[in-house]
MDTraj code that builds the backbone (N, CA, C; nanometers):
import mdtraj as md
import numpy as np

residues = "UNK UNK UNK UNK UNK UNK UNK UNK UNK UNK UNK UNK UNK UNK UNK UNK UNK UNK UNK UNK UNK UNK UNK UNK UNK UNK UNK UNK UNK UNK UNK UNK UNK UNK UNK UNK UNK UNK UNK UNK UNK UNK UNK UNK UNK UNK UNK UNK UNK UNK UNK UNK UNK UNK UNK UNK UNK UNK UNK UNK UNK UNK UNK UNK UNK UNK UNK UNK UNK UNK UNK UNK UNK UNK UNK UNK UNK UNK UNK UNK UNK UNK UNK UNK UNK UNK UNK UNK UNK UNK UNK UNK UNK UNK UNK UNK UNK UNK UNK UNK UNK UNK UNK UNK UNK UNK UNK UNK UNK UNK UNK UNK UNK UNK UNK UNK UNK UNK UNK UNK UNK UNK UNK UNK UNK UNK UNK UNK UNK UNK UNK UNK UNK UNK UNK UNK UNK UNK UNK UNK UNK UNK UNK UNK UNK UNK UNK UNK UNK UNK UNK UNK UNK UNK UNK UNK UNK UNK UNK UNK UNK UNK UNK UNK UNK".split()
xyz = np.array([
    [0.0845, -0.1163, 0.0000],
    [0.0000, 0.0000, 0.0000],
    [0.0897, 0.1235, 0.0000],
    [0.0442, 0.2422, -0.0972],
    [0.1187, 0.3322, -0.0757],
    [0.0858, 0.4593, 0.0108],
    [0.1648, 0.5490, 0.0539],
    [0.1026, 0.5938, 0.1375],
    [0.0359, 0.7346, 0.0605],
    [-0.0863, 0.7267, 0.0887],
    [-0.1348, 0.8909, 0.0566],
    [-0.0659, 1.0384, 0.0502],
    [-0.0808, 1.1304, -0.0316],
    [0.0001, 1.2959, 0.0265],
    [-0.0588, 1.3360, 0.1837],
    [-0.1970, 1.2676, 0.2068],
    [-0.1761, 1.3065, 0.3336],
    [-0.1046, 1.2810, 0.4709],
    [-0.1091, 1.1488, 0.4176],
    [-0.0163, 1.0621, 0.4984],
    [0.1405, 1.1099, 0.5239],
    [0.1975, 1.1475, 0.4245],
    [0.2972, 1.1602, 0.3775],
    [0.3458, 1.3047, 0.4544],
    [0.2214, 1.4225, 0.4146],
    [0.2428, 1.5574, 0.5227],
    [0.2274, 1.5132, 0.6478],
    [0.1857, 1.4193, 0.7320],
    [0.1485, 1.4101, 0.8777],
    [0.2689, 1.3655, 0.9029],
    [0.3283, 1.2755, 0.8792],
    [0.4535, 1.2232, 0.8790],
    [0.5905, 1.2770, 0.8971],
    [0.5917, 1.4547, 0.8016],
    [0.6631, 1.4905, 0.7911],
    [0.6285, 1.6227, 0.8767],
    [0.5307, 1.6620, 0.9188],
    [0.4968, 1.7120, 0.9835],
    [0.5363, 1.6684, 1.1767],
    [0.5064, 1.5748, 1.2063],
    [0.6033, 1.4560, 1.3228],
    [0.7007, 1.4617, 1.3393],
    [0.7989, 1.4393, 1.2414],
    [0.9439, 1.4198, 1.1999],
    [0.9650, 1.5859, 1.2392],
    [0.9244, 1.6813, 1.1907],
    [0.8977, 1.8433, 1.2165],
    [0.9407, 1.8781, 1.3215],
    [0.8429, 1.8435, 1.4193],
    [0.7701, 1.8963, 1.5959],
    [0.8980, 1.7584, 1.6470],
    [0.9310, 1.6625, 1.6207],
    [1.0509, 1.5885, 1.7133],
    [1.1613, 1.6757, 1.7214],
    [1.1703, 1.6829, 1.5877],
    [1.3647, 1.7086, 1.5381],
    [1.3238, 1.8790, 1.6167],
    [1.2102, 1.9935, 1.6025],
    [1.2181, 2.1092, 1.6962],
    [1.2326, 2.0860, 1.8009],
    [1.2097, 1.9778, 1.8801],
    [1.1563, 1.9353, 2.0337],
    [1.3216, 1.8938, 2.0689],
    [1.3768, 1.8667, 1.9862],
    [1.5304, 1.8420, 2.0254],
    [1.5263, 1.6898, 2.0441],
    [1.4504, 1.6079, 1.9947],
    [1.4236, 1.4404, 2.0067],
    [1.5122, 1.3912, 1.8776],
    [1.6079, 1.3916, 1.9257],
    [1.6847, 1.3344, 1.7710],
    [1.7788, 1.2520, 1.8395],
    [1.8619, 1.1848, 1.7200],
    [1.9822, 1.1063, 1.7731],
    [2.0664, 1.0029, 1.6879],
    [2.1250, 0.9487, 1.6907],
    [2.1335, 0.8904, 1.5676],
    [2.1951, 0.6804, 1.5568],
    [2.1598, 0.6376, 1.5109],
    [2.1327, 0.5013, 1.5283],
    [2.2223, 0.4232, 1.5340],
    [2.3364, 0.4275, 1.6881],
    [2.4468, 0.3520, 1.6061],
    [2.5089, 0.2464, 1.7099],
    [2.5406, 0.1551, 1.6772],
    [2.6295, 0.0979, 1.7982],
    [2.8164, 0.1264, 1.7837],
    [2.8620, 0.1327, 1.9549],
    [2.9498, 0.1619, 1.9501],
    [3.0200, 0.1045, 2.0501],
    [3.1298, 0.0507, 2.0794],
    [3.1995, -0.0036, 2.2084],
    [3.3051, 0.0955, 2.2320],
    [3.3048, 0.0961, 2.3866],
    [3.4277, 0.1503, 2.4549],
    [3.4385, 0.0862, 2.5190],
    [3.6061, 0.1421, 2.6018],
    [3.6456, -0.0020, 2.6894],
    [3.5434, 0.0957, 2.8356],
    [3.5738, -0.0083, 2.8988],
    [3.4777, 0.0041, 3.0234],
    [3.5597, 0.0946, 3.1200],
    [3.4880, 0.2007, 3.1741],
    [3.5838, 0.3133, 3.2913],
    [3.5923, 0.2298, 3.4286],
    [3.5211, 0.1400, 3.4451],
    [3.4992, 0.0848, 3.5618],
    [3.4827, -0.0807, 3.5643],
    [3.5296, -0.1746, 3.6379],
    [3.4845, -0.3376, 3.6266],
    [3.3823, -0.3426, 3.7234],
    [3.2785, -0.3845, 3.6636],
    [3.1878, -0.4530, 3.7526],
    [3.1307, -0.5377, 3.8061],
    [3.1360, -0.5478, 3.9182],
    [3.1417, -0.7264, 4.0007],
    [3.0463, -0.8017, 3.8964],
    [3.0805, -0.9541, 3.8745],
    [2.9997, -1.0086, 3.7973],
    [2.8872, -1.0437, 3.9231],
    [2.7549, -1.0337, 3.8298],
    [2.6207, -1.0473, 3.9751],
    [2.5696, -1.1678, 4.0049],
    [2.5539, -1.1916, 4.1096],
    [2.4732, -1.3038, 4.1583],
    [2.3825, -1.3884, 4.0598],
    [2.4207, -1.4805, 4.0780],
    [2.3184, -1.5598, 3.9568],
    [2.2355, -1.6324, 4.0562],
    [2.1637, -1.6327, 3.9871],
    [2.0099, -1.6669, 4.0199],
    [1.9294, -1.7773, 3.9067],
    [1.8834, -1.8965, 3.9353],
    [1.7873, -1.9399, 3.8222],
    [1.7127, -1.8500, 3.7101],
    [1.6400, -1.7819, 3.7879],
    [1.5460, -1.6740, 3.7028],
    [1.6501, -1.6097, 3.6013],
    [1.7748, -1.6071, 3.6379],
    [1.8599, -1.4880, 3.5123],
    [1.9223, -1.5017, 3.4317],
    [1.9485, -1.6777, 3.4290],
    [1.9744, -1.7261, 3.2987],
    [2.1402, -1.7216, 3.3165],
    [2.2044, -1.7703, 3.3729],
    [2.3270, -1.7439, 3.4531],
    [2.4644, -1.8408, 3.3198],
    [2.4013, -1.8562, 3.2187],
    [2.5186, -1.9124, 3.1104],
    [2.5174, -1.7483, 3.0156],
    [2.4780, -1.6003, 3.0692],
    [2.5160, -1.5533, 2.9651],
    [2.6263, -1.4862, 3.0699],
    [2.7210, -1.4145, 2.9459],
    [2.8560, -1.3577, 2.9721],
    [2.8434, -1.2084, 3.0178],
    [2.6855, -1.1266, 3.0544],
    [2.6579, -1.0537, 3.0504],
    [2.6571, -0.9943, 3.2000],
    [2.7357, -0.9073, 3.2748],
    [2.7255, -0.8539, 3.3806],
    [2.6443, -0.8018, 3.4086],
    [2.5740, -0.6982, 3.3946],
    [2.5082, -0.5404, 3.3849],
    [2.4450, -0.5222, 3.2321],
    [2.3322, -0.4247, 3.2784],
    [2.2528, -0.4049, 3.1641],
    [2.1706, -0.2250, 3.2085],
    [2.2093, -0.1429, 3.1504],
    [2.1749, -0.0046, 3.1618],
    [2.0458, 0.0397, 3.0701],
    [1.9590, 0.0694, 3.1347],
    [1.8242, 0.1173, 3.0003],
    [1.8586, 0.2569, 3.0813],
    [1.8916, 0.3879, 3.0041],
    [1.8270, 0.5047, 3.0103],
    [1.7899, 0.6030, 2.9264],
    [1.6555, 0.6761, 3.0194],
    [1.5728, 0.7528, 2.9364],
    [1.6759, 0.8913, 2.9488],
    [1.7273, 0.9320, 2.8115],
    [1.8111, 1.0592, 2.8379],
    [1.6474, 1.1944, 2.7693],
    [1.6978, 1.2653, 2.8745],
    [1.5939, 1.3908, 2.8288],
    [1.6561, 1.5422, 2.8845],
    [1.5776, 1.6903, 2.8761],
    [1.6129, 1.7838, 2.8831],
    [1.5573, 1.8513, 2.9961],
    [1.5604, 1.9440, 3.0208],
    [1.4387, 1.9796, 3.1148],
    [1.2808, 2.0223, 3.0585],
    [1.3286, 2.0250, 2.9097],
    [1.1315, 2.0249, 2.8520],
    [1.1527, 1.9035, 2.7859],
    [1.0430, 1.8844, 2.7940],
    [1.0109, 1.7157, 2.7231],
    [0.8826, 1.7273, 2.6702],
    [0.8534, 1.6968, 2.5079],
    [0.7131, 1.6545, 2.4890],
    [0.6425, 1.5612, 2.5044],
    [0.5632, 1.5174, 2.5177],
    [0.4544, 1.4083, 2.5233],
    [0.5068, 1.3046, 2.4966],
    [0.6310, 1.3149, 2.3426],
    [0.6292, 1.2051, 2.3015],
    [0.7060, 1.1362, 2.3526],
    [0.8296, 1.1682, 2.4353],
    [0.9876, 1.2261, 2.5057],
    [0.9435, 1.1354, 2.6277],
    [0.8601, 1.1972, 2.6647],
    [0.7629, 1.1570, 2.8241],
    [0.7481, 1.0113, 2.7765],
    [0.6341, 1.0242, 2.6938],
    [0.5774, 0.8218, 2.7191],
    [0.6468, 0.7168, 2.6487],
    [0.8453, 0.7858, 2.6099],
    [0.9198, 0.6774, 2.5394],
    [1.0156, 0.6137, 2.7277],
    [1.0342, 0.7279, 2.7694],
    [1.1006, 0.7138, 2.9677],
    [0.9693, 0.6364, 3.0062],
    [0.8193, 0.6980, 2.9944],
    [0.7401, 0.6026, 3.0907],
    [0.7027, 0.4304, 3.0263],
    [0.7328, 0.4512, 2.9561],
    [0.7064, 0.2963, 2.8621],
    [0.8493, 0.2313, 2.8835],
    [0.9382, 0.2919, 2.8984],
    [1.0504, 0.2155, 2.9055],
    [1.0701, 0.1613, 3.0986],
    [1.0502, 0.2272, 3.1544],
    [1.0138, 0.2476, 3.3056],
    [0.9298, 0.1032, 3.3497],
    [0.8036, 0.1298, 3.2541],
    [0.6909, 0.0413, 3.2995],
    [0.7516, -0.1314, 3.2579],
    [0.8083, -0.0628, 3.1337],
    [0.8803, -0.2376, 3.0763],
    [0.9477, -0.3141, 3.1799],
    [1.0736, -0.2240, 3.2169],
    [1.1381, -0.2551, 3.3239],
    [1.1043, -0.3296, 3.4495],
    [0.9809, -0.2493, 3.4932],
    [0.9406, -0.2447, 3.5987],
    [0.8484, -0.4107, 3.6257],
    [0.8036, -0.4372, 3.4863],
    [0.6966, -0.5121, 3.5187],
    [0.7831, -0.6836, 3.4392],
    [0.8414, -0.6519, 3.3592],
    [0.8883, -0.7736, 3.3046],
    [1.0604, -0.7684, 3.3617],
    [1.0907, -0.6885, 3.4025],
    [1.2539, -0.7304, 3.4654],
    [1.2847, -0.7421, 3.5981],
    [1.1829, -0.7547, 3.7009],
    [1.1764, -0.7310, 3.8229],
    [1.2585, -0.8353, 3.9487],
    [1.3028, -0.9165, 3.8614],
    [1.4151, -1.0004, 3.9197],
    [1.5267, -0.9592, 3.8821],
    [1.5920, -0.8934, 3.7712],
    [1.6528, -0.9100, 3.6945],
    [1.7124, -0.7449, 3.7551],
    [1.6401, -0.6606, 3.7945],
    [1.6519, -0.5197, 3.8635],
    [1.6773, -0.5647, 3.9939],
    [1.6211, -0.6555, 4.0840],
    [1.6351, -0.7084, 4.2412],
    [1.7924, -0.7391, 4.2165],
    [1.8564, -0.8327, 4.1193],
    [1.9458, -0.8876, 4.1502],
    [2.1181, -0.8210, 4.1062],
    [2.0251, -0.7114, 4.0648],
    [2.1441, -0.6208, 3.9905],
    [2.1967, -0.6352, 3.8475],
    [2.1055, -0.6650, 3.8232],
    [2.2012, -0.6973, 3.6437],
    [2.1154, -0.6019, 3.5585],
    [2.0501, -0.5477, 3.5301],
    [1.9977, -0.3959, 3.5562],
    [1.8837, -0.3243, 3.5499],
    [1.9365, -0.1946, 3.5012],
    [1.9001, -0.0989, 3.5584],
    [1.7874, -0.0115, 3.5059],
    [1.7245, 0.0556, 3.5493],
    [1.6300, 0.1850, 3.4560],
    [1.6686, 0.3262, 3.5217],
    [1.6804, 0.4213, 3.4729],
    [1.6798, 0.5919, 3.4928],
    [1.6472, 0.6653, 3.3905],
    [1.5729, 0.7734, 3.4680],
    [1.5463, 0.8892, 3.3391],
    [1.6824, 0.9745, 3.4353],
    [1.7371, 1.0204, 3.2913],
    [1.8642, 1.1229, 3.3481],
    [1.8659, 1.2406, 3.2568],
    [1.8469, 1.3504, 3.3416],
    [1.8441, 1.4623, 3.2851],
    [1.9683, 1.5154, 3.2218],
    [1.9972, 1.5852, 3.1123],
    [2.1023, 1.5670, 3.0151],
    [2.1644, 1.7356, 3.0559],
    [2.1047, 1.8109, 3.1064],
    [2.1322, 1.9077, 3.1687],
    [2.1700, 1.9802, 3.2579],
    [2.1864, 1.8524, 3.3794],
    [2.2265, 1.8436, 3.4900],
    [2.4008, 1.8301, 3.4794],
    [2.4533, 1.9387, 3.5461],
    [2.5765, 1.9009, 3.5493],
    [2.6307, 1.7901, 3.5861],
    [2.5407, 1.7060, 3.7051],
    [2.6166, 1.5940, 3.7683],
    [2.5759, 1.4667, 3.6341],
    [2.4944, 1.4874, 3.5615],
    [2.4637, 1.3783, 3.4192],
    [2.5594, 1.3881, 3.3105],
    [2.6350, 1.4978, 3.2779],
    [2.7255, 1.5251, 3.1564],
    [2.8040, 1.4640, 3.1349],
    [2.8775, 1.3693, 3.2465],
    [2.9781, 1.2411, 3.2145],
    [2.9429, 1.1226, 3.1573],
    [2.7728, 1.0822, 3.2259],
    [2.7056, 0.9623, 3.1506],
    [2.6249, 1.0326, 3.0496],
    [2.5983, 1.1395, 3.0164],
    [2.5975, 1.1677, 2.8660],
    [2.6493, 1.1589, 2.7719],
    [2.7878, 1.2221, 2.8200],
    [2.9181, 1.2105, 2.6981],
    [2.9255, 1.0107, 2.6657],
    [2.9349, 0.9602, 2.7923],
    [3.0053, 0.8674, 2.7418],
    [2.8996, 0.7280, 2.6878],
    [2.7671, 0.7902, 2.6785],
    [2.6492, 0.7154, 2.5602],
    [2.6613, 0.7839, 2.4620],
    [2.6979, 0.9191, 2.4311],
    [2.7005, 0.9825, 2.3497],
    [2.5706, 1.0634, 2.2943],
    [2.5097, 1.1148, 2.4088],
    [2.3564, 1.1575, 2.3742],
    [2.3748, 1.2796, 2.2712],
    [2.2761, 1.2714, 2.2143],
    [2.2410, 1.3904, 2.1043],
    [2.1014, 1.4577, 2.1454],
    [2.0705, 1.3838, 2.2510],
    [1.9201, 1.4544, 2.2764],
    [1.8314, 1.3191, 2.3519],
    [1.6617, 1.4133, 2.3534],
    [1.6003, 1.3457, 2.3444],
    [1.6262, 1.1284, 2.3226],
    [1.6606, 1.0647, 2.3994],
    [1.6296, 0.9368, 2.3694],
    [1.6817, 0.8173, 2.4190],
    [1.6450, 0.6845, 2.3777],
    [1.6837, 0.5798, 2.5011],
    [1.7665, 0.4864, 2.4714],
    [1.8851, 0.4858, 2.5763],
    [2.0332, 0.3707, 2.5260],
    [2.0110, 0.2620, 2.6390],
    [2.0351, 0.1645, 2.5548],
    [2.0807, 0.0441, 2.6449],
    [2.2448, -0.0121, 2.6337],
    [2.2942, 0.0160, 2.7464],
    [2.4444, -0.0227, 2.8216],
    [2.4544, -0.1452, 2.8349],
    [2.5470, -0.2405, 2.7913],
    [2.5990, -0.3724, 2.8466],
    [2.7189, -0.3701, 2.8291],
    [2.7695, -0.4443, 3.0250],
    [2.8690, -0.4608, 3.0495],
    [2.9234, -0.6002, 3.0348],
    [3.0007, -0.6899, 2.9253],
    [3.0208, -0.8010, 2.9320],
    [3.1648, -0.8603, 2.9391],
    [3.2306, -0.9697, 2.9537],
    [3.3394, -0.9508, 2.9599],
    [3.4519, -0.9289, 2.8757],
    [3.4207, -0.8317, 2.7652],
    [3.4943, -0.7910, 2.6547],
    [3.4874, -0.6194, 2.6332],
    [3.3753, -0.5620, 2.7488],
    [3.3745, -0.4230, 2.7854],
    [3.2659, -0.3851, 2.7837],
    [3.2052, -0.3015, 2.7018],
    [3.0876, -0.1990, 2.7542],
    [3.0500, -0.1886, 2.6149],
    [2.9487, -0.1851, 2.5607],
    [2.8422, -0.1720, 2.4323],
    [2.7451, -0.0812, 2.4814],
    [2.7267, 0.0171, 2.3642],
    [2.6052, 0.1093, 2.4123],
    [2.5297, 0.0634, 2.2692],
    [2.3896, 0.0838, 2.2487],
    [2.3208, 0.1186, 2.1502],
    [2.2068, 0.2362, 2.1593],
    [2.1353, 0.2877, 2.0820],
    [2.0455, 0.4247, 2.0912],
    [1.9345, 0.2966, 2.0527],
    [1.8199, 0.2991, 2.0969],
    [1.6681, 0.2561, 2.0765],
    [1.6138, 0.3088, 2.0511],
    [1.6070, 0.3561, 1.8464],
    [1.5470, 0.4272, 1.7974],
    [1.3857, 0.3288, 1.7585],
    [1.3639, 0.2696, 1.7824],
    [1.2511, 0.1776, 1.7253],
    [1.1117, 0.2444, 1.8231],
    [1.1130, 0.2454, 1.9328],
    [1.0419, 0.2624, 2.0486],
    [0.9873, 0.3878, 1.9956],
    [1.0386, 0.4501, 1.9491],
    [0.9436, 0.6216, 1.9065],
    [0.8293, 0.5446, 1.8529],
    [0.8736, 0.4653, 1.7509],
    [0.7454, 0.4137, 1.6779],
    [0.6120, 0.3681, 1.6718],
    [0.6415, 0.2412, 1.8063],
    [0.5853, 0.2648, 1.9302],
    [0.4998, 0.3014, 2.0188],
    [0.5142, 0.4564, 2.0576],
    [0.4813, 0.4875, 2.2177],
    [0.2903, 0.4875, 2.1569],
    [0.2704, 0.4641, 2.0809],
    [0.1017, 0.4459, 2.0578],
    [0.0181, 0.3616, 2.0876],
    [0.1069, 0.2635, 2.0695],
    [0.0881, 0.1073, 2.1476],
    [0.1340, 0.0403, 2.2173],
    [0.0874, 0.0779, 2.3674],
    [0.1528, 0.0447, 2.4579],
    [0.2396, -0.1245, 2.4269],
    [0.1644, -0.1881, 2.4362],
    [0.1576, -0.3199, 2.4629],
    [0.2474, -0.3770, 2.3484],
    [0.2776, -0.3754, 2.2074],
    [0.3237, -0.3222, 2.1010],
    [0.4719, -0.2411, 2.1356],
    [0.4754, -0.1561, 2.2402],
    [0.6291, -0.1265, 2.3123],
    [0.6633, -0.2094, 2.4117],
    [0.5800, -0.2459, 2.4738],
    [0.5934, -0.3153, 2.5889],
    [0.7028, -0.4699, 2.5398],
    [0.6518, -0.4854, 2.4374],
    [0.6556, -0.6388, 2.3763],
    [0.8130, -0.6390, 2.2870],
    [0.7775, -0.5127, 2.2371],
    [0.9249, -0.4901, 2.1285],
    [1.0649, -0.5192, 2.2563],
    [1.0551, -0.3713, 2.3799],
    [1.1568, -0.3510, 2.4318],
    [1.1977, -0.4704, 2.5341],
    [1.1167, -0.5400, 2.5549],
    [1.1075, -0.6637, 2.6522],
    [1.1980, -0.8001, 2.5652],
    [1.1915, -0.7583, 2.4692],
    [1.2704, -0.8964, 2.3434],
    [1.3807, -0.8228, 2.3294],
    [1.4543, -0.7312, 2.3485],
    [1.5324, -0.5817, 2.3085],
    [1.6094, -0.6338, 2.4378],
    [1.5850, -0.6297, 2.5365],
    [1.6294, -0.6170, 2.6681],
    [1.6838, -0.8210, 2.7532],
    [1.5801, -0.8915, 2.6787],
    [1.5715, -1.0264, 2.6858],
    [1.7202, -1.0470, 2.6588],
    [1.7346, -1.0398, 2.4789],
    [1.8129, -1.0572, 2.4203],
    [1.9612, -1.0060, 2.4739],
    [1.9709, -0.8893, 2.5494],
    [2.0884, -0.7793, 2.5605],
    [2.1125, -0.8846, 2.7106],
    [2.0297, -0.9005, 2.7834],
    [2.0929, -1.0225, 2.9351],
    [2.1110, -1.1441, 2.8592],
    [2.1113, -1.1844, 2.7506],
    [2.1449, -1.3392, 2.6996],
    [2.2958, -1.2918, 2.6380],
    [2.3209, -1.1815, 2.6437],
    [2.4489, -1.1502, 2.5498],
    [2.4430, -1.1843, 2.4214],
    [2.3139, -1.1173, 2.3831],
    [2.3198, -1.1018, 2.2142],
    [2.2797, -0.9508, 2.1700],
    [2.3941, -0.8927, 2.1643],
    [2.4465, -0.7539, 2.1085],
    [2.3528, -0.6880, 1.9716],
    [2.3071, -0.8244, 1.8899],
    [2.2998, -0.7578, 1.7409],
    [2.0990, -0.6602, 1.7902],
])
top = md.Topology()
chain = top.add_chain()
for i, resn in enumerate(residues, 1):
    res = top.add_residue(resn, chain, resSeq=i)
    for name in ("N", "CA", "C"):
        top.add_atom(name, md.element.get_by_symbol(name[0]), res)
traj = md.Trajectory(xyz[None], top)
């Protein structure tokens, strides 16, 4: 199906009001070596204890204004966390934060995800160093809950099994 001119202005109209809103970023994976070692964590049945994966970082980077859309990509990512990783957060292997990108005490874990704005990285610490990626998919998303819920939960599954791609 192709998409209509109207379709096509709403679209670009979206793309518009993000990229003004300062919601941008750009899609990439990248490794650095790790500033810090971190204890490998307690294994537990529930955590699947054959992956090579220490630590696992979800954060919502934002500004001090945030639109709507900014808002329910941190609260959808929050709720994911919250409701499908809840052993997996108990036992330390990780984490969720919204971190304000403006805050002087945030500018070190900004720089070193490499924020451009508006949006949400997931951190893994494994024993070959530290992987960041940007989770540009989730914008797509925040309309359906359940539909984000489902994407970032296989996103996050995958990243504690130590599968990077």
């Amino acid at each position: 199906m192709t998409p209509g001119v109207p379709s096509l202005l709403l679209i670009g109209c979206i793309l518009a009001i993000l990229l003004a809103a300062g919601c941008t970023g750009s899609s990439r994976v990248q490794d650095i070596a790790p500033a810090t070692t971190l204890p490998a964590s307690t294994t537990h049945p529930a955590l699947g204890s054959g992956s090579t994966v220490e630590h696992v970082e979800v954060y919502h980077f934002h500004g001090n204004r945030q639109c709507s859309s900014c808002i329910a990509v941190g609260a959808l990512a929050e709720e994911t966390v919250a409701t499908r990783f809840s052993d997996e957060v108990a036992f330390g292997r990780l984490e969720f934060a919204h971190i304000n990108v403006e805050l002087p005490e945030n500018r070190d874990l900004a720089a070193k995800y490499g924020v451009t704005g508006s949006s949400l990285w997931i951190g893994v610490y494994d024993e070959s160093g530290f992987h960041k990626k940007e989770e540009t998919r989730v914008w797509t998303l925040i309309g359906n809950r359940d539909a984000y819920i489902e994407y970032l939960s296989g996103v996050l599954s995958r990243r504690l099994d130590g599968d990077l791609t």
